[in-house]
KOLTIKOL-549731 format. One record per residue (C-alpha): residue number from 1; x, y, z. Coordinates in pm, whole numbers, m for minus. Layout:
N
SITE,NUM,X,Y,Z $
...
***
This chain:
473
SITE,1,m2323,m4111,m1488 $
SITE,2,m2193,m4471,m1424 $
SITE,3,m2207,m4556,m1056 $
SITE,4,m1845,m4638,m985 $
SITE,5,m1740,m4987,m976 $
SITE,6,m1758,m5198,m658 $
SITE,7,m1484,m5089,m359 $
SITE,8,m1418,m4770,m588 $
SITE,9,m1417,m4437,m427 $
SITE,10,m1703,m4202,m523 $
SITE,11,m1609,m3836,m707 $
SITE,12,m1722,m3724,m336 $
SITE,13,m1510,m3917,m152 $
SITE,14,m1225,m3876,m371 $
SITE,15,m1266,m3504,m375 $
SITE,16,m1261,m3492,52 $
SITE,17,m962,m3715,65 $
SITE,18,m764,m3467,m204 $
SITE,19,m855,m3101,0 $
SITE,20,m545,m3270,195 $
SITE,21,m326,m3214,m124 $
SITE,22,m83,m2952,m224 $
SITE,23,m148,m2800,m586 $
SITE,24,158,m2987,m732 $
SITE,25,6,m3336,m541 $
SITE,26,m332,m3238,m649 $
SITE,27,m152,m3219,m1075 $
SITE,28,m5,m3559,m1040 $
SITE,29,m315,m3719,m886 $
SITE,30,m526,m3602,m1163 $
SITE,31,m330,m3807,m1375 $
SITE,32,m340,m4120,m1217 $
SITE,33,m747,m4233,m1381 $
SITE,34,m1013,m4107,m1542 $
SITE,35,m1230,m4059,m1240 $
SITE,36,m911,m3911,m1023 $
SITE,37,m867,m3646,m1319 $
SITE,38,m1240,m3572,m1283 $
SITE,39,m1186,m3528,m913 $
SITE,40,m902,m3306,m927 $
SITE,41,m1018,m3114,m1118 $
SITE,42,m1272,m2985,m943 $
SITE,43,m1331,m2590,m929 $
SITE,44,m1414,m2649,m556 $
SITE,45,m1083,m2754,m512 $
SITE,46,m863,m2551,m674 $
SITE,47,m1105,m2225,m480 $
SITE,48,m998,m2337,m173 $
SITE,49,m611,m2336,m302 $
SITE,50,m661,m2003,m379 $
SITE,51,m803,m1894,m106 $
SITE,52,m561,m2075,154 $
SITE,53,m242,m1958,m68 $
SITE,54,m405,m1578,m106 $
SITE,55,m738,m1487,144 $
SITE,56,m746,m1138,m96 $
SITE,57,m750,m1291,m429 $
SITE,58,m1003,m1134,m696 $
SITE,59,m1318,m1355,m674 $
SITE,60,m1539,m1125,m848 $
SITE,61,m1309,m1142,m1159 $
SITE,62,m1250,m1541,m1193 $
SITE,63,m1539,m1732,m1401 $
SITE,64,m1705,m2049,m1192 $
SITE,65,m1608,m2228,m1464 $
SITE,66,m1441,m2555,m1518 $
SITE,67,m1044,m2532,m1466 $
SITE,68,m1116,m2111,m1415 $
SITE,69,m968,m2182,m1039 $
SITE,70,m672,m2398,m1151 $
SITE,71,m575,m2154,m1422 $
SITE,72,m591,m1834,m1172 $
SITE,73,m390,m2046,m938 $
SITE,74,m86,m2170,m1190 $
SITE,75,m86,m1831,m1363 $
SITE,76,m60,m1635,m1021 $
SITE,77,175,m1910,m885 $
SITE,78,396,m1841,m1175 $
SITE,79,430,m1445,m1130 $
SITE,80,527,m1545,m772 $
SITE,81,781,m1746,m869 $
SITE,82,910,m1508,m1133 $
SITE,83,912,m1187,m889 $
SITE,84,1120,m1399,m623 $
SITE,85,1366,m1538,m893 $
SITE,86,1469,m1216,m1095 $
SITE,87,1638,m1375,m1325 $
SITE,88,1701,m1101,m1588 $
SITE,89,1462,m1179,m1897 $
SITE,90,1373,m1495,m1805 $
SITE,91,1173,m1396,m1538 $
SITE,92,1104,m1010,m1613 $
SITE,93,1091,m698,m1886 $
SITE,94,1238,m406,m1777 $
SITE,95,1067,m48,m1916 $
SITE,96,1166,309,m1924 $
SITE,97,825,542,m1988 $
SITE,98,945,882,m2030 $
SITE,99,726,1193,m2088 $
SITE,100,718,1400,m1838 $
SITE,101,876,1698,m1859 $
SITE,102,939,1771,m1457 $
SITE,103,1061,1573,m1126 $
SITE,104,773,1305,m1053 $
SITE,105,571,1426,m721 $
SITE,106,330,1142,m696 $
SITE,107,308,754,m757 $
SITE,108,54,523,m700 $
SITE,109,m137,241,m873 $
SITE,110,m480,270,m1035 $
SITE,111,m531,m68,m1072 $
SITE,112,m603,m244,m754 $
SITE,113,m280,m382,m660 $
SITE,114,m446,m661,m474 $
SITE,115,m623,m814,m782 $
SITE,116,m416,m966,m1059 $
SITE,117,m722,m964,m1240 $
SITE,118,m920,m682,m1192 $
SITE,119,m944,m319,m1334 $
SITE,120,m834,m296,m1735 $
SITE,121,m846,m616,m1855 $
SITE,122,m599,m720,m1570 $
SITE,123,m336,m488,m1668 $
SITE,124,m118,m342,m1426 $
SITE,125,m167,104,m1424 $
SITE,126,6,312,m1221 $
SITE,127,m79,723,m1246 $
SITE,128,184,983,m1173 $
SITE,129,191,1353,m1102 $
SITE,130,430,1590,m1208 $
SITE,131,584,1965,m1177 $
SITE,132,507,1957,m1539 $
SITE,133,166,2015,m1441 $
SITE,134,15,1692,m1580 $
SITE,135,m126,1369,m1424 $
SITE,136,m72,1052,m1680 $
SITE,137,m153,686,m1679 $
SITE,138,62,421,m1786 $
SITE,139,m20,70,m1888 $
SITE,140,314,m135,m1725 $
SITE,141,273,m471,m1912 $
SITE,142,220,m308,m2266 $
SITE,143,510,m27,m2173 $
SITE,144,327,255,m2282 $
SITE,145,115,550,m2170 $
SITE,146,m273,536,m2172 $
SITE,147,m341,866,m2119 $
SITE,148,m281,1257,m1997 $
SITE,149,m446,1547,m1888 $
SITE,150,m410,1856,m2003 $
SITE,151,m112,2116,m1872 $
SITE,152,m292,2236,m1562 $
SITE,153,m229,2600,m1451 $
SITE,154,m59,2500,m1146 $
SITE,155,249,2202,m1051 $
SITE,156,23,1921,m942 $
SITE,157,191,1807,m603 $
SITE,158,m42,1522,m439 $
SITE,159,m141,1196,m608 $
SITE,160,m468,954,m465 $
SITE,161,m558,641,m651 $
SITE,162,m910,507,m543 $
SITE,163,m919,172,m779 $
SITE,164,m1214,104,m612 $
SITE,165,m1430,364,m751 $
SITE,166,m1219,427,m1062 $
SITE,167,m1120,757,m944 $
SITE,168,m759,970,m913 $
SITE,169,m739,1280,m677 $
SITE,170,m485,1537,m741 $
SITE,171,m392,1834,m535 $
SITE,172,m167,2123,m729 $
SITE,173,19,2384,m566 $
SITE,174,m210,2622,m486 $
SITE,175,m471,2412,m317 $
SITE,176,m673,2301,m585 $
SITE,177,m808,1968,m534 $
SITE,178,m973,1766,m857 $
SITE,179,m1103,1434,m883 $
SITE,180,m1049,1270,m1252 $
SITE,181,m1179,943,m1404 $
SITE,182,m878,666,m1397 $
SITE,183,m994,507,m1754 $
SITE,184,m1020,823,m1911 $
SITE,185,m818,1120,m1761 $
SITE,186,m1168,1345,m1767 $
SITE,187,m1152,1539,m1501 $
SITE,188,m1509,1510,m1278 $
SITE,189,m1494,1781,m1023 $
SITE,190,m1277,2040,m844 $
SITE,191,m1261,2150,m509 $
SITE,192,m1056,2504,m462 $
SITE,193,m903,2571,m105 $
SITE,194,m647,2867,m29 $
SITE,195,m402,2592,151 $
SITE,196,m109,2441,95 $
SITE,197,m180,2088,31 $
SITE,198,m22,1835,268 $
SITE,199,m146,1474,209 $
SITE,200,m488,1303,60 $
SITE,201,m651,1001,231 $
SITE,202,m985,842,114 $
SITE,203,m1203,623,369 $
SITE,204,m1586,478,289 $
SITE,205,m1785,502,586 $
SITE,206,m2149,293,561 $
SITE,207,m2238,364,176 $
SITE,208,m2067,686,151 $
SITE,209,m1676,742,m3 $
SITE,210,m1482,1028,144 $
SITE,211,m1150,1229,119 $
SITE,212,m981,1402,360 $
SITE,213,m737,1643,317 $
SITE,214,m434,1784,571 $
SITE,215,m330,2121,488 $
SITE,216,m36,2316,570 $
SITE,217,m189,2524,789 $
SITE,218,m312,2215,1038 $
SITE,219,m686,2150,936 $
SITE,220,m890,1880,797 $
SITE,221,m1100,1964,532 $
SITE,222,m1336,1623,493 $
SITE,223,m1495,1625,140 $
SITE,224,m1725,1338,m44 $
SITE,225,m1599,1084,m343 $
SITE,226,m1664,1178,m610 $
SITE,227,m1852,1539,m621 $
SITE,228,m1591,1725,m350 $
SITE,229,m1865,1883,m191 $
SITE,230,m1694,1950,143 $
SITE,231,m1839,1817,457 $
SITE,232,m1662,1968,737 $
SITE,233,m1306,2160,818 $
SITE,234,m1131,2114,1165 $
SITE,235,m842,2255,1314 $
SITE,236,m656,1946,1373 $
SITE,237,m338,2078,1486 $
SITE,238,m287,2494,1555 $
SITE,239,m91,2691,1268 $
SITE,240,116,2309,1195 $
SITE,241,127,2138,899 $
SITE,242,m43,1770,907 $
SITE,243,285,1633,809 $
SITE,244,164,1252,854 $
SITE,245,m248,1154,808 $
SITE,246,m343,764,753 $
SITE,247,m687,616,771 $
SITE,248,m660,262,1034 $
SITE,249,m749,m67,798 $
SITE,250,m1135,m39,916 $
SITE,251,m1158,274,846 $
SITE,252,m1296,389,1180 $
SITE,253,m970,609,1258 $
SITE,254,m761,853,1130 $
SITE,255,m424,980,1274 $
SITE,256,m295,1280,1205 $
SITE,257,32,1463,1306 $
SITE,258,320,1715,1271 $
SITE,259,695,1654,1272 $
SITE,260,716,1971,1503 $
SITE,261,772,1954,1893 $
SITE,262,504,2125,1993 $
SITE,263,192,1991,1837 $
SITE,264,37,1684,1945 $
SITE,265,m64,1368,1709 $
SITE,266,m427,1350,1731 $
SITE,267,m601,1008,1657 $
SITE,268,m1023,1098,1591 $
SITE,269,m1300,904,1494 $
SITE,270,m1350,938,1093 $
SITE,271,m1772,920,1230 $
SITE,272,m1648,1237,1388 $
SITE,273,m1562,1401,1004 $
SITE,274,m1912,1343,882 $
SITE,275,m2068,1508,1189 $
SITE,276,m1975,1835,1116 $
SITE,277,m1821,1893,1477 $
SITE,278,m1617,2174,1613 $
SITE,279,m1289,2224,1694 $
SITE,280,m1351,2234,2109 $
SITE,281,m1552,1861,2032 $
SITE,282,m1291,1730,1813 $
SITE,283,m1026,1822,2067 $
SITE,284,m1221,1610,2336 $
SITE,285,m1312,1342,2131 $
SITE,286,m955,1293,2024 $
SITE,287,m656,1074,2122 $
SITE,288,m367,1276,2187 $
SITE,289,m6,1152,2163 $
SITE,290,266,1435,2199 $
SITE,291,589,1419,2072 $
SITE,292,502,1169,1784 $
SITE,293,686,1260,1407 $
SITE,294,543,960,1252 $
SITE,295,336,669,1256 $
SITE,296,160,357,1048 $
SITE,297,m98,112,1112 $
SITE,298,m70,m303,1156 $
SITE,299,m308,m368,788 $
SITE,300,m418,m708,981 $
SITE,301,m503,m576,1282 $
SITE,302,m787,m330,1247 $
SITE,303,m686,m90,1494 $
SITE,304,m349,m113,1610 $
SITE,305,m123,148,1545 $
SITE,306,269,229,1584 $
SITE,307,341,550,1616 $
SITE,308,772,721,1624 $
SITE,309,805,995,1911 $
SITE,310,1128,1171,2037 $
SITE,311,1233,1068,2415 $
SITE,312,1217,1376,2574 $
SITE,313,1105,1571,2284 $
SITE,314,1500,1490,2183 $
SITE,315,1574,1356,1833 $
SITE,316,1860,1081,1870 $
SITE,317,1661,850,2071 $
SITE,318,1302,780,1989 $
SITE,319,1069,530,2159 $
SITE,320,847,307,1923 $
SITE,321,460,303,2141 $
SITE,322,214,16,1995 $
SITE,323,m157,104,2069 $
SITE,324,m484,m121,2019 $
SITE,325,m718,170,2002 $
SITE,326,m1068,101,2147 $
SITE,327,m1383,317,2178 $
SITE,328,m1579,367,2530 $
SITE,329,m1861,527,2637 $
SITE,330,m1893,780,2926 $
SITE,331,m2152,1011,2978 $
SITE,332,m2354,972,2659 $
SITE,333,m1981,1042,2528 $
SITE,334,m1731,868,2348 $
SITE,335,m1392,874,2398 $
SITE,336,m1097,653,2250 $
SITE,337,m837,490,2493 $
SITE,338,m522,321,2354 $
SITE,339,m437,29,2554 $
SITE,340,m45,m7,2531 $
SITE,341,41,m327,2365 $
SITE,342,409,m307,2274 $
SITE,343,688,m14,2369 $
SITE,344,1102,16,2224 $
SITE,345,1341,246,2232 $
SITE,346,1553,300,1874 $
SITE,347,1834,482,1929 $
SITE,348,1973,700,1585 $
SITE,349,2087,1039,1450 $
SITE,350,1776,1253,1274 $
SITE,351,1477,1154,1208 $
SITE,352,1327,1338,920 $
SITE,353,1422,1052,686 $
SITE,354,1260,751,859 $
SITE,355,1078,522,690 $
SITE,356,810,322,920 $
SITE,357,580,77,798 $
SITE,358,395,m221,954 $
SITE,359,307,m603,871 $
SITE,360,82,m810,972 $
SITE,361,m37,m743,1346 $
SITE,362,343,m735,1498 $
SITE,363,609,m650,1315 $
SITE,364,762,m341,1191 $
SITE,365,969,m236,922 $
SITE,366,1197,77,953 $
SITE,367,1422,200,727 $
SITE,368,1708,510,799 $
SITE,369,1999,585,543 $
SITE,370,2136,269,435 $
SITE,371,1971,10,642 $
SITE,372,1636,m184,667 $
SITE,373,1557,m331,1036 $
SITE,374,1255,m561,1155 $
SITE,375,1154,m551,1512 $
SITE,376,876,m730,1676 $
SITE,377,615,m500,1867 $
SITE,378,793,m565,2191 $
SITE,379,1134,m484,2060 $
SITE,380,1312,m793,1950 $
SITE,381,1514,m736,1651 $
SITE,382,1380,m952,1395 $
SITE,383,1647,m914,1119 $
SITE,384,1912,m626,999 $
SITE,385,1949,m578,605 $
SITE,386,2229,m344,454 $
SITE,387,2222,m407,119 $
SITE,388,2207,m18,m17 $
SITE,389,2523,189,m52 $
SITE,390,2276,553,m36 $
SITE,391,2008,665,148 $
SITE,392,1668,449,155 $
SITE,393,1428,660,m6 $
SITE,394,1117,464,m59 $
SITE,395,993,150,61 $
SITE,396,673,m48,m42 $
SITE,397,491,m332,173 $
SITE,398,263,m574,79 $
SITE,399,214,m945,212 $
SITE,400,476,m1124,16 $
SITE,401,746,m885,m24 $
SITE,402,891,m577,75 $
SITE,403,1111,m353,m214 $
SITE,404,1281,m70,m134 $
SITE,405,1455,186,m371 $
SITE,406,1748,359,m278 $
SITE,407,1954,692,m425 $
SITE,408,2238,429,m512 $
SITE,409,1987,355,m845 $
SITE,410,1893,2,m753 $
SITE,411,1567,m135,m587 $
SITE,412,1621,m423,m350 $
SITE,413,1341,m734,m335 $
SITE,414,1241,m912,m31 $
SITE,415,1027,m1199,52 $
SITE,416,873,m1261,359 $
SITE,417,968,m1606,523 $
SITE,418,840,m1771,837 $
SITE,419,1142,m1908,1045 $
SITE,420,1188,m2219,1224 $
SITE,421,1134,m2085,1563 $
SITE,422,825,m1934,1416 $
SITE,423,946,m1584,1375 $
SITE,424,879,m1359,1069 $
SITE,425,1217,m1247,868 $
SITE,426,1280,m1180,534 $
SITE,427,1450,m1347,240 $
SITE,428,1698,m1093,54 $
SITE,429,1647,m1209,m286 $
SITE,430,1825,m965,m604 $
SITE,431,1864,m609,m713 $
SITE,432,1688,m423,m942 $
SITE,433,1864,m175,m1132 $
SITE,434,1788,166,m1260 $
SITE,435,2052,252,m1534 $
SITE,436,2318,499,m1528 $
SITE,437,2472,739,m1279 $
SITE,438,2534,935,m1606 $
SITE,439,2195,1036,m1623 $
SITE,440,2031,937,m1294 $
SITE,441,2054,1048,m923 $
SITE,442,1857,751,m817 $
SITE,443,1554,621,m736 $
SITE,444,1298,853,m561 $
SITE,445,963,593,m443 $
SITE,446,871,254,m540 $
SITE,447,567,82,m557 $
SITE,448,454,m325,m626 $
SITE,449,158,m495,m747 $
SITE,450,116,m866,m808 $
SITE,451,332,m936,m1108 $
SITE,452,531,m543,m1183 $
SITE,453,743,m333,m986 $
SITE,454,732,39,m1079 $
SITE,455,1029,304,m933 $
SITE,456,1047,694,m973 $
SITE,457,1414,767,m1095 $
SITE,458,1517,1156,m1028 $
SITE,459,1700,1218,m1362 $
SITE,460,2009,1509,m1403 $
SITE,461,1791,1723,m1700 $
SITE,462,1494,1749,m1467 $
SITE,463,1228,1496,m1671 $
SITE,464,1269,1212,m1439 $
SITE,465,1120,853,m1570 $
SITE,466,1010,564,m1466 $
SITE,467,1099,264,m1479 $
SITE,468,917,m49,m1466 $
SITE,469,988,m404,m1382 $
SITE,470,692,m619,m1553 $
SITE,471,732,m1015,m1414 $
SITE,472,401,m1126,m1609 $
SITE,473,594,m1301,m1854 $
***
């Protein structure tokens, strides 16, 4: 190469003085010479644009190649803009997939909804379950299905995606649990239990993948990814179903609960699973919290989480308890101690229809009938949002937006914003809606991915649909 002519910048120089550019700066620069194009477009640069704009973007599926960095960046820039403008067909295509022949139990996404390029050629998949006794996959940017299983003997009533490890687990209504391949539908193993199947959570601790399952009748039963061979079973809570079990963002906890009075949330150690201990060890390595009906973690705090309990074991008012959980030593023993970080009172009517979810490491999202409030940790009401006329009935979180679908046939799109005064709020952007009262009740769950939206919608004959909102356009 040429050295550059005298008082000229060098490629270097020119390359540190543009990291203080903005992707839009950093287009018009490149346009300005032949050796400011070569700078700017550097792969270097355009990584670290990525990376600033979105710290979980795919590496592992964007080529180190010349402009590979820029392109991810304007194509992914470009869905954003599209999912917070929702401008009809200029900005989306709208889907019905219909073929099962029962209400819709599960929904969740096989491809990893963090990776706009990852699983399937970077198509968007979400898998549903059914009372039609089938689990299906469905391809959301070429409308279609991709596959089904085979009528199963029994209504399949719990959904697991792990994109991760290409798997789906499926629970039906008689406590058989069966792990399938997510490409392929082939069903890989099955793990038979005489329980009534309450929830599914997966966690990876060290090298090996794990499920564990809460059953109606208040145990864990801990099994491995992807063979099912079961590891341990616990009595978790006594003759209760776990109504409520999540795994914490590290994976080092899981909390697990009831909605009734009487039985204690328990948070445990998920090292404690694989050790095969009893029930009188579990119950004194636990964490108990009584009176809690519901709970969720902070996803960028490892350990923190909110948990819902009734004031006085009474129902109207609840308090909202934020815990940093930590792990001590005493007497060769461990023991977890949640250090109180933030503590609310929410006063409402019922509680079995709260919706609770957490962003970031402060601020929480709960949703009851027809309105969506934020609060800080501490209690300061962040923002109020009533733009449903029926009952919330599913929400979905991620770090740019929050959707929520709603009985009233419509699915409502936020975007978070960062205030002024610093605080965290969001932007109320446009409906989404489902079709026709005619044939519809409404919309049942939602869930979001980079670029598609995808809602359950309960239908009048039964065979309820989805439909999906594809902004990769």
């Amino acid at each position: 190469m040429e050295p550059p002519p005298a008082g000229a910048l060098t490629r270097d120089c020119l390359i540190h003085i543009f990291t203080f550019l903005e992707a839009a700066e950093l287009s018009r620069a490149a346009r300005v010479s032949e050796a400011w194009n070569d700078a700017a477009e550097s792969s270097w640069l355009w990584r670290k644009l990525c990376l600033v704009r979105w710290i979980f973007c795919s590496l592992s599926n964007v080529e180190d190649g010349v402009n590979s960095w820029k392109k991810y960046y304007i194509h992914r820039s470009k869905i954003e803009q599209h999912m917070a403008s929702g401008c009809g067909a200029a900005d989306y295509t709208c889907t019905t997939l219909r073929g099962h022949r029962g209400r819709i139990t599960g929904l969740q996404y096989w491809s990893n909804p963090d990776n706009p390029f990852d699983t399937m050629n970077g198509k968007s998949v979400v898998c549903t379950t059914s009372t039609d006794c089938t689990l299906r996959a469905w391809s959301i940017q070429e409308g279609k299905q991709v596959w089904s299983t085979p009528v199963q003997e029994e209504h399949l009533v719990k959904l697991l995606t792990v994109p991760l490890q290409g798997l789906v687990i499926t629970a039906d209504s008689k406590g058989n649990i069966k792990a399938w391949n997510g490409r392929t539908g082939e069903e890989l193993a099955v793990f038979a239990t005489s329980c009534t199947i309450c929830n599914l959570v997966a966690y990876s601790m060290d090298t090996q993948h794990c499920l564990i399952v809460g059953t109606g009748e208040g145990t864990l039963i801990t099994l491995t990814i992807p063979n099912l061979n079961q590891i341990s079973c616990l009595s978790l809570i006594d003759a209760n179903p776990v109504d409520f079990l999540l795994v914490s963002p590290d994976h080092k906890y899981a909390i697990g609960g009831s909605k009734s009075n009487e039985a204690p949330t328990k948070v445990l150690r998920t090292e404690c699973l694989m050790d095969g201990l009893d029930d009188d060890r579990l119950a004194a390595d636990s964490l108990q919290i009584n009176s809690c009906f519901t709970a969720c973690w902070l996803p960028k705090a490892s350990s923190r989480v909110v948990t819902m309990t009734k004031t006085n074991g009474v129902g109207v008012q609840k308090s909202i308890i934020t815990f940093d959980l930590i792990c001590q030593t005493r007497k060769n023993k461990i023991e977890i101690q949640g250090k109180q970080v933030g503590n609310f009172t929410y006063d409402d009517a019922g509680w079995n229809d709260i919706l609770l979810e957490g962003h970031g490491i402060n601020t929480i999202i709960i949703a009851h009938n027809t309105e969506m409030k934020l609060f800080s940790i501490d209690g300061v009401q962040l923002a109020s949002y009533h733009e449903h006329k029926n009952t919330i009935s599913g929400i979905s979180v991620d770090p740019f937006r929050v959707v929520t679908a709603s009985m009233d046939l419509s699915l409502r799109v936020y975007t978070w914003k960062r205030q002024p005064n610093r605080c965290l709020s969001l932007e109320s952007n446009y409906h989404l809606l489902g079709g026709s009262h005619m044939r519809s009740r409404g919309f049942t769950n939602v869930v979001v991915d980079h670029g598609s939206i995808v809602g359950t919608v309960q239908t009048h004959d039964g065979k309820d649909v989805l439909k999906a909102y594809n902004f990769n356009v």
